[in-house]
VEXZA-455261 format. One record per atom (N, C-alpha, C): x, y, z negated; residue in one letter; residue number from 1. Coordinates in pm, 1 decimal, always signed. Atoms other than C-alpha are relative to their C-alpha. Example, Ala and Ser with C-alpha at 12.3 -4.5 7.8 and 13.67 -1.06 7.14 Angstrom:
<atoms>
+89.0:-119.0:+0.0:A:1
+1230.0:-450.0:-780.0:A:1
+90.0:+120.0:+0.0:A:1
-82.0:-119.0:+6.0:S:2
+1367.0:-106.0:-714.0:S:2
-77.0:+109.0:-73.0:S:2
</atoms>
This chain:
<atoms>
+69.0:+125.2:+29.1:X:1
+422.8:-972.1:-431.2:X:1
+94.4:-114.7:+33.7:X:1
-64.4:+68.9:-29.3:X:2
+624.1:-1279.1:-471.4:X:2
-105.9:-136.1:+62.6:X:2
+116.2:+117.1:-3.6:X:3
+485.0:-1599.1:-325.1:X:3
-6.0:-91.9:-68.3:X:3
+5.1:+67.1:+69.8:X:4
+569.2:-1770.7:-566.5:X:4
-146.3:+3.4:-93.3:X:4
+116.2:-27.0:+111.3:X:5
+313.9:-1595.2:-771.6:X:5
-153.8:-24.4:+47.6:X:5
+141.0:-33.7:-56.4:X:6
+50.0:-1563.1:-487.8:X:6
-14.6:-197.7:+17.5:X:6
+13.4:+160.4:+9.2:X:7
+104.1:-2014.8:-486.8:X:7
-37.5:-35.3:-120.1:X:7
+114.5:-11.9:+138.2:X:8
+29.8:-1990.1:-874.5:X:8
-130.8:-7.8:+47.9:X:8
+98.0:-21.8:+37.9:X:9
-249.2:-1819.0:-842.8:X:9
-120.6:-64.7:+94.9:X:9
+90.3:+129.5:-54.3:X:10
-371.6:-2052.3:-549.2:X:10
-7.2:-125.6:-49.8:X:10
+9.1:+106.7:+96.8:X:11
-295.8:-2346.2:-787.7:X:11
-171.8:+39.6:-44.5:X:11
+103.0:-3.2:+104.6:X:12
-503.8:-2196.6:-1027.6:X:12
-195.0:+43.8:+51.6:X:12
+169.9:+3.1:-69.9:X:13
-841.1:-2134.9:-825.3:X:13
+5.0:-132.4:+28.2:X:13
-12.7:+121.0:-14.6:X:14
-797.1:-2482.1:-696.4:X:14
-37.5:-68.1:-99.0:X:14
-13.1:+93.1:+144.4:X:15
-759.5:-2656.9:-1032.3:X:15
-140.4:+84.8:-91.5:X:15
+96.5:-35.4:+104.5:X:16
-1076.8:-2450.5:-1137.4:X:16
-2.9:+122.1:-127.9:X:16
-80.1:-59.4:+105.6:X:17
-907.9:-2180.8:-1333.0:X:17
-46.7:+146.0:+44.0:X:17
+24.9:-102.0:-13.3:X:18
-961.7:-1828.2:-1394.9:X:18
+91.1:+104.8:-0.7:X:18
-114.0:-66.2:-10.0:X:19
-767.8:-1560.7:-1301.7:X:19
-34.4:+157.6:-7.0:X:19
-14.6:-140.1:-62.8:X:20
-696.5:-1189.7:-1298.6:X:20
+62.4:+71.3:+88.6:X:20
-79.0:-13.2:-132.6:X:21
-590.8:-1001.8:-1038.1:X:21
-30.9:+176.4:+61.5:X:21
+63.0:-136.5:-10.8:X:22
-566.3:-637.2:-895.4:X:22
-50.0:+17.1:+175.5:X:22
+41.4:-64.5:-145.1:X:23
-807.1:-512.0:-644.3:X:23
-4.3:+171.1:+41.9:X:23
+5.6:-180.0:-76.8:X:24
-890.3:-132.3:-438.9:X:24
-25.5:+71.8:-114.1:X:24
-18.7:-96.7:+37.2:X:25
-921.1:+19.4:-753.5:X:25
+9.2:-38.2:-143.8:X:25
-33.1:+76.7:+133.0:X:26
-960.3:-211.6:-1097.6:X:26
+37.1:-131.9:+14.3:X:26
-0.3:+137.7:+23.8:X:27
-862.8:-495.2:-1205.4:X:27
-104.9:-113.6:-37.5:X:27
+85.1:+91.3:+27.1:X:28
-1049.2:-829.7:-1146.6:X:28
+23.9:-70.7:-33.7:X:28
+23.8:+165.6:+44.4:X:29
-1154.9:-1164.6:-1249.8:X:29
-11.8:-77.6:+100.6:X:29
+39.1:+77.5:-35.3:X:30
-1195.8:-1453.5:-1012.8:X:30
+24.8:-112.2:-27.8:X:30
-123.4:+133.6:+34.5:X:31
-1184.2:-1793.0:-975.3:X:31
-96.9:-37.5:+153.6:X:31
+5.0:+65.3:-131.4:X:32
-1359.6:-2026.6:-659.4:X:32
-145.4:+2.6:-28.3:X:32
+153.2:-56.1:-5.9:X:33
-1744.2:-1914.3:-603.3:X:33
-80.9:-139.4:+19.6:X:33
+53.5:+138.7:+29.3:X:34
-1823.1:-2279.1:-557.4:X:34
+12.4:-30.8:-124.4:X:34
+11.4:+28.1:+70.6:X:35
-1722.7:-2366.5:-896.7:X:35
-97.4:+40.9:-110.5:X:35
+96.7:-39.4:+113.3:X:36
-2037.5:-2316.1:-1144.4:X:36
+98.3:-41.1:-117.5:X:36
-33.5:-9.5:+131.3:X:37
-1830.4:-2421.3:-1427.8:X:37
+96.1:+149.6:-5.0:X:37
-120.8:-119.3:+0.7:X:38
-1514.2:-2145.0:-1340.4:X:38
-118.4:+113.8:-27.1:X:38
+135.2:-117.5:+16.4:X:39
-1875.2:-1883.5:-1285.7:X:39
+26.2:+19.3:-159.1:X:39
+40.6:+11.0:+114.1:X:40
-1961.7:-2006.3:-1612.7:X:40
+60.3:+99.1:-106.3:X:40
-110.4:-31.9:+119.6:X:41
-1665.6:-1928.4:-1819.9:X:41
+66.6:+165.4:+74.2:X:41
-27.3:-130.7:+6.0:X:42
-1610.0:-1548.3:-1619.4:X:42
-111.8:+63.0:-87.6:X:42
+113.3:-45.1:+20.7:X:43
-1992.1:-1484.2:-1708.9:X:43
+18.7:+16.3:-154.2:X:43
+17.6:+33.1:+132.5:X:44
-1921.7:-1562.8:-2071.5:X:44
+142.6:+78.4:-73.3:X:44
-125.2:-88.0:+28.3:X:45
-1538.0:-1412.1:-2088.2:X:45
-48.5:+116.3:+12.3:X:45
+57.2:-85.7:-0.1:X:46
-1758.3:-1094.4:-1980.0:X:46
-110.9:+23.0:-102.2:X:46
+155.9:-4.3:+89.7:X:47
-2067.8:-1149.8:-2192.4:X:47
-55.7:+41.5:+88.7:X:47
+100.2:-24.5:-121.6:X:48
-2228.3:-1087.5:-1866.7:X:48
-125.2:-55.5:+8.0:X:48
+86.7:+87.1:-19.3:X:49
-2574.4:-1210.2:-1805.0:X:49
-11.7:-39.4:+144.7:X:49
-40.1:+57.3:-138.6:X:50
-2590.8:-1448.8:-1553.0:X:50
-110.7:+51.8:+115.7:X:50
+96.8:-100.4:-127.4:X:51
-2919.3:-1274.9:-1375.1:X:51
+34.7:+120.3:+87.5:X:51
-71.8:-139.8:-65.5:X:52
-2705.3:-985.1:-1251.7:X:52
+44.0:-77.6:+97.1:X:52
-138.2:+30.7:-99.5:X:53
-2485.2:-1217.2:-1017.0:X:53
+131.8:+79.6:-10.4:X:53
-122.0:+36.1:-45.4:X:54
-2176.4:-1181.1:-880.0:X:54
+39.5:+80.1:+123.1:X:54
-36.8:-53.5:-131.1:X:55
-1984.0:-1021.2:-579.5:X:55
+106.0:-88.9:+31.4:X:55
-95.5:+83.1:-62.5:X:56
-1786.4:-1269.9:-367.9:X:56
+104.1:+99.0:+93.9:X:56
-95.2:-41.6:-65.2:X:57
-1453.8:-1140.7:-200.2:X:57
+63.2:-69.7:+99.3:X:57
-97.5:+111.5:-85.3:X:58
-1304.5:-1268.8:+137.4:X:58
+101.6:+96.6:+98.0:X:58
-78.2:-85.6:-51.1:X:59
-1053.4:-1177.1:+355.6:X:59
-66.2:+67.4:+148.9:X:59
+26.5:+36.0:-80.7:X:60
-1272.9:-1224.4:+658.7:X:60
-139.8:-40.2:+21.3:X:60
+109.8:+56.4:-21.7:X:61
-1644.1:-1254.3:+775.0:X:61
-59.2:-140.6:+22.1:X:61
-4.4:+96.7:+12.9:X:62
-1561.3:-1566.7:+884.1:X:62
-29.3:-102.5:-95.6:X:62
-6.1:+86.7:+114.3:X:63
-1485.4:-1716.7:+513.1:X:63
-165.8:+12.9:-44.7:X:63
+128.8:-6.6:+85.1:X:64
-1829.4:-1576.9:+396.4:X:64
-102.7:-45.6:+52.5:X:64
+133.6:+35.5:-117.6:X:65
-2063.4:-1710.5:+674.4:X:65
-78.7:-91.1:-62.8:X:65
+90.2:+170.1:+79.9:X:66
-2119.8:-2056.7:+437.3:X:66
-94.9:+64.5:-47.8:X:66
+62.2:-42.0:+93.8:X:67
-2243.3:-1824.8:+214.4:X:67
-195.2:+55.7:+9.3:X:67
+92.4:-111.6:-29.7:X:68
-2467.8:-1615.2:+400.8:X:68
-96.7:-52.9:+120.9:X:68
+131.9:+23.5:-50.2:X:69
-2841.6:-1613.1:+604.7:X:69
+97.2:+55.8:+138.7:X:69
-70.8:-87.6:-58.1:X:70
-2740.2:-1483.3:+930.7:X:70
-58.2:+125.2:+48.0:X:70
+62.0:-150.5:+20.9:X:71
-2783.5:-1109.3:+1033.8:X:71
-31.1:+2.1:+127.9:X:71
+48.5:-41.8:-111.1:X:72
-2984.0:-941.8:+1284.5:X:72
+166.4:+74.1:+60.1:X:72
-154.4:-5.4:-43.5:X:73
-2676.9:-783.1:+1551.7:X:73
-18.1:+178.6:-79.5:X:73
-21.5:-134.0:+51.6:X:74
-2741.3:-392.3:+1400.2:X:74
+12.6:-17.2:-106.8:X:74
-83.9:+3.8:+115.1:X:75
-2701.3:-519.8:+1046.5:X:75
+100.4:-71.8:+0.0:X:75
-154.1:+66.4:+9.7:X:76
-2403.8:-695.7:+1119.1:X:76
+83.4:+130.2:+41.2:X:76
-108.2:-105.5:-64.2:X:77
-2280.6:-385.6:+1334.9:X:77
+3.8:+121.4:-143.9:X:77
-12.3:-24.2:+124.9:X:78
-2345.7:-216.5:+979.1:X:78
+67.3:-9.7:-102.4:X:78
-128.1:+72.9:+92.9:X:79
-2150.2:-428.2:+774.8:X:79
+111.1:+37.1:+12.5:X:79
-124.6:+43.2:-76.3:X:80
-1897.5:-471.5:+1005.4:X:80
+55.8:+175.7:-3.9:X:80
-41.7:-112.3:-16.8:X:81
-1850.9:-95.6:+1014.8:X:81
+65.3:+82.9:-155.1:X:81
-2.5:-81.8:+110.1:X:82
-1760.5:-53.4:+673.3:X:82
+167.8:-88.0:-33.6:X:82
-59.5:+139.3:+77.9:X:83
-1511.6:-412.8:+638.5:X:83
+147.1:+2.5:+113.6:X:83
-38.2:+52.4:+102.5:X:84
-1229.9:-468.4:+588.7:X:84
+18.0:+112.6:-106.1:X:84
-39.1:-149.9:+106.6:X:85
-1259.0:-172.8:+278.9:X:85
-87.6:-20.8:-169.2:X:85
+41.5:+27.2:+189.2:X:86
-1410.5:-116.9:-94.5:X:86
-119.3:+48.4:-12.8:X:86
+166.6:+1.7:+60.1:X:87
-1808.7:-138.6:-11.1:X:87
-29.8:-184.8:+32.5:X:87
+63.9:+157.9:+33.1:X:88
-1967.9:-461.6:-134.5:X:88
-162.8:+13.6:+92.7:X:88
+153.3:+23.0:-68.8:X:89
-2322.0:-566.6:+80.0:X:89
-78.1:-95.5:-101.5:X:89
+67.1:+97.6:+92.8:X:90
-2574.8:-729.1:-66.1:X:90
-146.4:-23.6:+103.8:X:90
+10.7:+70.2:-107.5:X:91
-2685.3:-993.2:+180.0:X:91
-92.0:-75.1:-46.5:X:91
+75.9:+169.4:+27.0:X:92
-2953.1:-1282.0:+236.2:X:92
+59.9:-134.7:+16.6:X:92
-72.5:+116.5:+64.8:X:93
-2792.5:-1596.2:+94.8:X:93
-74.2:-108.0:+36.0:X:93
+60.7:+175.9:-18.9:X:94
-2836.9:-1964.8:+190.6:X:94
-71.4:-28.5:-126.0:X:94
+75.8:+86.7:+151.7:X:95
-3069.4:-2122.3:-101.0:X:95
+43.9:-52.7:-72.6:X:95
-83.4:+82.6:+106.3:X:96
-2820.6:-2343.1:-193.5:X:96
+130.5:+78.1:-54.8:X:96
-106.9:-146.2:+85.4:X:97
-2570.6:-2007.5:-322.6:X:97
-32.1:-74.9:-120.3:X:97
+18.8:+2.1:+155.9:X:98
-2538.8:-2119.7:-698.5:X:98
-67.9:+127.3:-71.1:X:98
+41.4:-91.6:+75.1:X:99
-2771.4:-1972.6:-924.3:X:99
+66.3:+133.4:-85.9:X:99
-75.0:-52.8:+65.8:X:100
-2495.7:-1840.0:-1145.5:X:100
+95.0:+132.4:+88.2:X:100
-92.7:-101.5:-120.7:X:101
-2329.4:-1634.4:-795.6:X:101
-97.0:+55.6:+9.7:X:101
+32.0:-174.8:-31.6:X:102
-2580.9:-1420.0:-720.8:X:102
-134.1:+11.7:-53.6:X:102
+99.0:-69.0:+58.3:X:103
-2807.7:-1425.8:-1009.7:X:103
-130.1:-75.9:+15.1:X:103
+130.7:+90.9:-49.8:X:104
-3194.1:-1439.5:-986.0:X:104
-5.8:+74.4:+151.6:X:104
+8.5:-29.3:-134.3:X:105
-3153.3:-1289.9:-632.9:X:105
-10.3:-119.3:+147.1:X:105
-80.9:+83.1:-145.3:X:106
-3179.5:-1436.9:-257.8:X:106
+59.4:+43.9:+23.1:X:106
-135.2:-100.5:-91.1:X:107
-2912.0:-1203.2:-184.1:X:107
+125.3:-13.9:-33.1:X:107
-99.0:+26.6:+18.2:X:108
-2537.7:-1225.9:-237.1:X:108
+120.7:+125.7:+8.0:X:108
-139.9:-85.0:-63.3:X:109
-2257.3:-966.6:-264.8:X:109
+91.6:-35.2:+34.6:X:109
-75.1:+28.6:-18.6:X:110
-2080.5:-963.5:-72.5:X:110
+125.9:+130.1:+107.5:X:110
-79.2:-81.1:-18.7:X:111
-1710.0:-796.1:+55.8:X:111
+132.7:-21.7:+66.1:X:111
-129.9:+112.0:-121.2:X:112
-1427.1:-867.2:+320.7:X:112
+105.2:+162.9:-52.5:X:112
-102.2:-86.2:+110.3:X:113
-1106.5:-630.9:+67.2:X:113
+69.4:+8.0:+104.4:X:113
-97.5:-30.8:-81.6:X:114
-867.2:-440.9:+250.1:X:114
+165.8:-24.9:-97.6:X:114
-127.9:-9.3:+50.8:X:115
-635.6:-471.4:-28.6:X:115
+113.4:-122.6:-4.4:X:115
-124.9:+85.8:-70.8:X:116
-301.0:-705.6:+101.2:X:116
-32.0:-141.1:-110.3:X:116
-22.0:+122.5:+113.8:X:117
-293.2:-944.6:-229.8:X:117
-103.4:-65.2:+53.3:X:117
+83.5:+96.4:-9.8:X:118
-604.3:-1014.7:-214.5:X:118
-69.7:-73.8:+127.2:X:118
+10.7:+78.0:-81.5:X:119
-645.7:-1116.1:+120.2:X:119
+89.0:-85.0:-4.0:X:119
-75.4:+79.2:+13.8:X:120
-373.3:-1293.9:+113.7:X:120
-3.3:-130.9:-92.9:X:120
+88.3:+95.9:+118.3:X:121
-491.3:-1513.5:-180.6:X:121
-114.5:-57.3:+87.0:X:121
+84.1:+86.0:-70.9:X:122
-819.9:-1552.3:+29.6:X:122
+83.2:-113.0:+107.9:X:122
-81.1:+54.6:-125.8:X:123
-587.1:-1642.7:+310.0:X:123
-12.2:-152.2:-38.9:X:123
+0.2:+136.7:+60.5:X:124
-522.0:-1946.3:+84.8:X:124
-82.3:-78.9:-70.7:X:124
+62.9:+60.6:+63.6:X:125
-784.5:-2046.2:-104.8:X:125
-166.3:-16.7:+62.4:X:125
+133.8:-5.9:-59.7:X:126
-1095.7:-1912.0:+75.2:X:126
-56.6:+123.4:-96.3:X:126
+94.9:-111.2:+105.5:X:127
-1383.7:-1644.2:-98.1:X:127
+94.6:-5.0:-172.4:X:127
-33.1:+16.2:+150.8:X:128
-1314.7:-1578.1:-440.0:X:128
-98.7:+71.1:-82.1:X:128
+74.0:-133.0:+93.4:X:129
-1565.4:-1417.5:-735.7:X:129
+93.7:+97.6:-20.0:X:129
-55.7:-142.5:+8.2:X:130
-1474.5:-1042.3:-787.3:X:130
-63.8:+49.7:-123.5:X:130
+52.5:-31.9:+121.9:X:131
-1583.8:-908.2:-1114.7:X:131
+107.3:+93.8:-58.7:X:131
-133.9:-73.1:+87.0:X:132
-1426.8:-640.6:-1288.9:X:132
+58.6:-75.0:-157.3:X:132
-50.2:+80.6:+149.9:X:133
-1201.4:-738.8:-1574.3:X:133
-22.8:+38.8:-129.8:X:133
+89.6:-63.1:+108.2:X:134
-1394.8:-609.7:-1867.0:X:134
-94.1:-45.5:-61.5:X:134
+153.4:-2.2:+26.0:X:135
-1608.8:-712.2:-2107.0:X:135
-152.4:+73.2:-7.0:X:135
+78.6:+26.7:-38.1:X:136
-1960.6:-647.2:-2055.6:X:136
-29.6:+188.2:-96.7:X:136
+6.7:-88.6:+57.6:X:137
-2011.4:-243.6:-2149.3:X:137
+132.6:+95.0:-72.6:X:137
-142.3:-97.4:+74.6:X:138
-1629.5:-134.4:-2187.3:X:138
+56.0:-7.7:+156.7:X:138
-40.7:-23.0:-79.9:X:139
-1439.3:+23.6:-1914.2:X:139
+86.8:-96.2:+76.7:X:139
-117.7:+111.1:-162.7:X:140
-1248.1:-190.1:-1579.1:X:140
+79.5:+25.6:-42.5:X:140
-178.6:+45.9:+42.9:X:141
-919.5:-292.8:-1673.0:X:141
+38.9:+93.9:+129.2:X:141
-48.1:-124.5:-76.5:X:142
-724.4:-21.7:-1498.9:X:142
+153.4:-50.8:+50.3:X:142
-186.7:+78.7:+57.6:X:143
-348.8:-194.9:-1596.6:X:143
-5.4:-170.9:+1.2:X:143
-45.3:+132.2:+57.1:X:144
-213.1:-535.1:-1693.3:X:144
+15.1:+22.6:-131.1:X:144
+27.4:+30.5:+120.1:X:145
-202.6:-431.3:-2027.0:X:145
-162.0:+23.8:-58.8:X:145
+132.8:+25.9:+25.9:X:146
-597.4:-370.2:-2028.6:X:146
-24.5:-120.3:+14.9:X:146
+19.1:+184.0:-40.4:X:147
-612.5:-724.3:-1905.9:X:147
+42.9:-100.3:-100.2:X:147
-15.1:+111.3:+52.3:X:148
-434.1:-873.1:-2130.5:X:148
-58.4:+39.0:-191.2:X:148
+74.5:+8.4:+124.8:X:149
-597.9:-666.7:-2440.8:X:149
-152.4:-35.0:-10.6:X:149
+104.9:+31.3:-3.7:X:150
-924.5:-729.3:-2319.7:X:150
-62.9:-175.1:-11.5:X:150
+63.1:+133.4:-3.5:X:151
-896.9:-1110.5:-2254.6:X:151
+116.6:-108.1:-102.0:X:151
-156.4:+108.6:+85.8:X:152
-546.3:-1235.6:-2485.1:X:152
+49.1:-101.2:+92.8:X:152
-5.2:+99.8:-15.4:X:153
-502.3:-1578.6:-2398.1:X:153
-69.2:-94.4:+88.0:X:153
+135.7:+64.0:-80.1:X:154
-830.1:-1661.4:-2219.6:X:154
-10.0:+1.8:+133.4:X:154
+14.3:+82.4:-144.2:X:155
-741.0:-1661.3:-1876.7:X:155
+134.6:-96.1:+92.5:X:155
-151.4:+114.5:-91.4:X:156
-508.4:-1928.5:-1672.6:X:156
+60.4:+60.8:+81.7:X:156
-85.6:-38.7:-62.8:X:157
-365.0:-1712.7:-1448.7:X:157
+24.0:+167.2:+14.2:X:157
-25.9:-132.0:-12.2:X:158
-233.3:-1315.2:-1434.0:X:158
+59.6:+37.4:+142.2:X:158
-93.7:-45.8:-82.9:X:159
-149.1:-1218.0:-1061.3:X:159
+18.4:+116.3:+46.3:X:159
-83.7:-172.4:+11.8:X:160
+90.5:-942.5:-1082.4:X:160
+0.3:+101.5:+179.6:X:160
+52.3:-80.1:-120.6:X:161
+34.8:-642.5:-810.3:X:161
-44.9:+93.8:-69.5:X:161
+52.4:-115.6:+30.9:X:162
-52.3:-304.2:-778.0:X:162
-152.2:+19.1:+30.3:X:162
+121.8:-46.4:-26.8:X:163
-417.7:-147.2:-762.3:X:163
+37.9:+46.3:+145.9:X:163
+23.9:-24.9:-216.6:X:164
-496.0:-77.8:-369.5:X:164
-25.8:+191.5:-33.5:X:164
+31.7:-162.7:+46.5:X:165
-532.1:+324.4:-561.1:X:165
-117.8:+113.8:+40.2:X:165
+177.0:-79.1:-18.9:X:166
-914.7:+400.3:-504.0:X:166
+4.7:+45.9:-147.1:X:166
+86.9:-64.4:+165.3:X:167
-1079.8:+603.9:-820.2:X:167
-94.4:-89.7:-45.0:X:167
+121.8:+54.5:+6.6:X:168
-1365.0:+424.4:-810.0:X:168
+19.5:-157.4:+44.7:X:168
+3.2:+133.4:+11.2:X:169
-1467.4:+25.5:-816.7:X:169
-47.6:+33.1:+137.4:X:169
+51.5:-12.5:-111.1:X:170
-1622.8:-53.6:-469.0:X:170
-129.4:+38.7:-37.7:X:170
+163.3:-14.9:-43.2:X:171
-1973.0:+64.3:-344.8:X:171
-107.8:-141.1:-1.1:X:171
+106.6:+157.4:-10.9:X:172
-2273.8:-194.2:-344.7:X:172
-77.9:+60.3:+55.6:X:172
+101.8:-22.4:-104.3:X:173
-2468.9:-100.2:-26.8:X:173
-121.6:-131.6:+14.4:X:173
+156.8:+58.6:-48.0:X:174
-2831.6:-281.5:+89.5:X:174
-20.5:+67.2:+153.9:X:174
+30.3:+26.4:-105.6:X:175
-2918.5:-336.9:+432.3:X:175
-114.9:+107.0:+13.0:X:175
+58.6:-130.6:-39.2:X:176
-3137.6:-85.1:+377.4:X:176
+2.1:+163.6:-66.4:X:176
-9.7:-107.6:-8.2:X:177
-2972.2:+198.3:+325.8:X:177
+20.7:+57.1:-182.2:X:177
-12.3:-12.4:+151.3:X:178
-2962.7:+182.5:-66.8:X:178
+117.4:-34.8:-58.9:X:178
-147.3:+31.1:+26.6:X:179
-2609.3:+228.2:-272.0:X:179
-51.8:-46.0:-134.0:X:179
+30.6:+120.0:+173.0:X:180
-2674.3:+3.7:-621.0:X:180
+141.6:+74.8:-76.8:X:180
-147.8:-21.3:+87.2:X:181
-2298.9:+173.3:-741.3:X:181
+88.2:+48.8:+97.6:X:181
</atoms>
């Protein structure tokens, strides 16, 4: 990873921009989980519907706290027992979470990545949306050349890196005990 590339691709969350990028096992989409317009335009580069939400990525429990209700101490010791790695939670969310992040839900996915880039990226920018890079019923971009046949032209930034070499996308656990994926 050059830093040159990993200062790109903090430009380009900054400035609102959408990016791809490889996580623990496909390649994603983000851009800055505050921005409803950046949401907008992954939700729609996917053909996603926006009632599904979103899974936010940080490097750090810390970054996600804005996000999140806070937890009793055994579902935190829960969480916490899984993080920093490739299961997503799906949490009770402040009210004011954008509709477009986590859907028609109060809840929020959410996921503190073991994989180097992308902390490192959080490092700099803060959370980021996580979304696989795929439109909406065709397989996770696996490569950089799935990425770039799936989206051409349509996203502002490509940051180059290897997959973290899981099989599988992350898990989506529930506080109670339920895996969603």
């Amino acid at each position: 990873m050059s830093n040159d590339s990993l200062l790109q691709a903090a430009a380009c969350i900054r400035a609102g921009g959408v990016l791809a990028y490889p996580t623990e096992a496909v390649w994603g989409l983000g851009c800055d989980p505050a921005n409803e317009q950046a949401i907008a335009r992954i939700l729609e580069l996917k053909d996603r519907p926006w009632h599904k939400g979103l899974v936010v990525v940080a490097e750090s429990l810390e970054q996600l706290q804005p996000w999140l209700l806070p937890l009793a101490d055994d579902d935190l010791a829960q969480v916490m027992a899984t993080w920093p790695g490739p299961v997503s939670w799906v949490l009770p969310c402040r009210p004011d979470v954008p509709r477009l992040l986590r859907g028609e839900h109060e809840s929020l996915a959410v996921r503190v990545t073991a994989h180097p880039l992308v902390r490192a990226l959080c490092e700099q920018v803060g959370p980021l949306v996580s979304t696989s890079a795929n439109p909406a019923g065709q397989e996770p971009a696996r490569s950089l050349q799935d990425v770039q046949h799936y989206f051409k032209d349509s996203l502002d930034y490509i940051l180059p890196g290897e997959l973290g070499g899981r099989a599988q996308p992350s898990e989506i656990r529930t506080l109670s005990g339920q895996r969603l994926r």
